[in-house]
N, C-alpha and C positions, 0 to 999 in steps of 0.2 A: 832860512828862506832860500828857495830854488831862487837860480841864477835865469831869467830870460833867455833861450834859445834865439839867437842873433842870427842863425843861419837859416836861408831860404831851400825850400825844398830841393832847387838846382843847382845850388852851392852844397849841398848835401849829395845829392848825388855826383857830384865831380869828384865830394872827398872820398865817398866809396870805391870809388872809379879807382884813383889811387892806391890806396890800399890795398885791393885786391892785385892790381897791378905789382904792388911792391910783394906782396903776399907771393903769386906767383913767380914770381924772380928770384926771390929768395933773398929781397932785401931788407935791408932796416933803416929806422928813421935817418939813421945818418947818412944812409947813400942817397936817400933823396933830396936832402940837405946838401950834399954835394952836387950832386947834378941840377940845384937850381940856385947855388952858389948863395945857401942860406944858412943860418945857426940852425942846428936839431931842433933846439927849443921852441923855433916858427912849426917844427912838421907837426911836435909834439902839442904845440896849440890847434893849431888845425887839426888833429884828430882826436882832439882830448874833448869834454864835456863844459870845462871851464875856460876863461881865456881864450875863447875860440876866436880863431884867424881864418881865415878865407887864402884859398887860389885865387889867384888874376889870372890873366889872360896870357900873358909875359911868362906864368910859371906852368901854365898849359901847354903852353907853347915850346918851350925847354922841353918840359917832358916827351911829347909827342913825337921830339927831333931823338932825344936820347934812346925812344924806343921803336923807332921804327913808323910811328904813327901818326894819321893823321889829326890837329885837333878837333878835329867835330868826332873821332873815338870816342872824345870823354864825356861827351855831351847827350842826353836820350833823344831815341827818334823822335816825339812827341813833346809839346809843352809840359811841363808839368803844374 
């Protein structure tokens, strides 16, 4: 039995956001895990298909500071 997709369209795109983000840096889960002062295993849920975790705002916000960026970056111009 498939597992329910638990993420909303804009929780979805925040986690893509990330990723790409980490993708171009040349980083892995654990430096994101560092820089928002979490276990791997929270990034690896959040980008995984099972046990899916969510970004907050808190962890948007980390990010945005560690890279230079604003948080409304990670967010699309439009609702979705």
């Amino acid at each position: 039995m498939t597992e329910p997709n638990n993420i909303s369209p804009i929780e979805q795109y925040v986690i893509d956001y990330v990723i790409k983000l980490r993708n171009k840096h040349n980083l892995n889960q654990e430096d994101i895990a560092t820089i928002l002062d979490v276990k791997r295993t929270f990034i690896t849920n959040v980008e995984g298909a099972k046990n899916r975790a969510k970004y907050n705002l808190t962890h948007v916000n980390k990010l945005a500071d560690h890279f230079g960026l604003s948080p409304k970056e990670f967010l699309p111009e439009k609702s979705l």
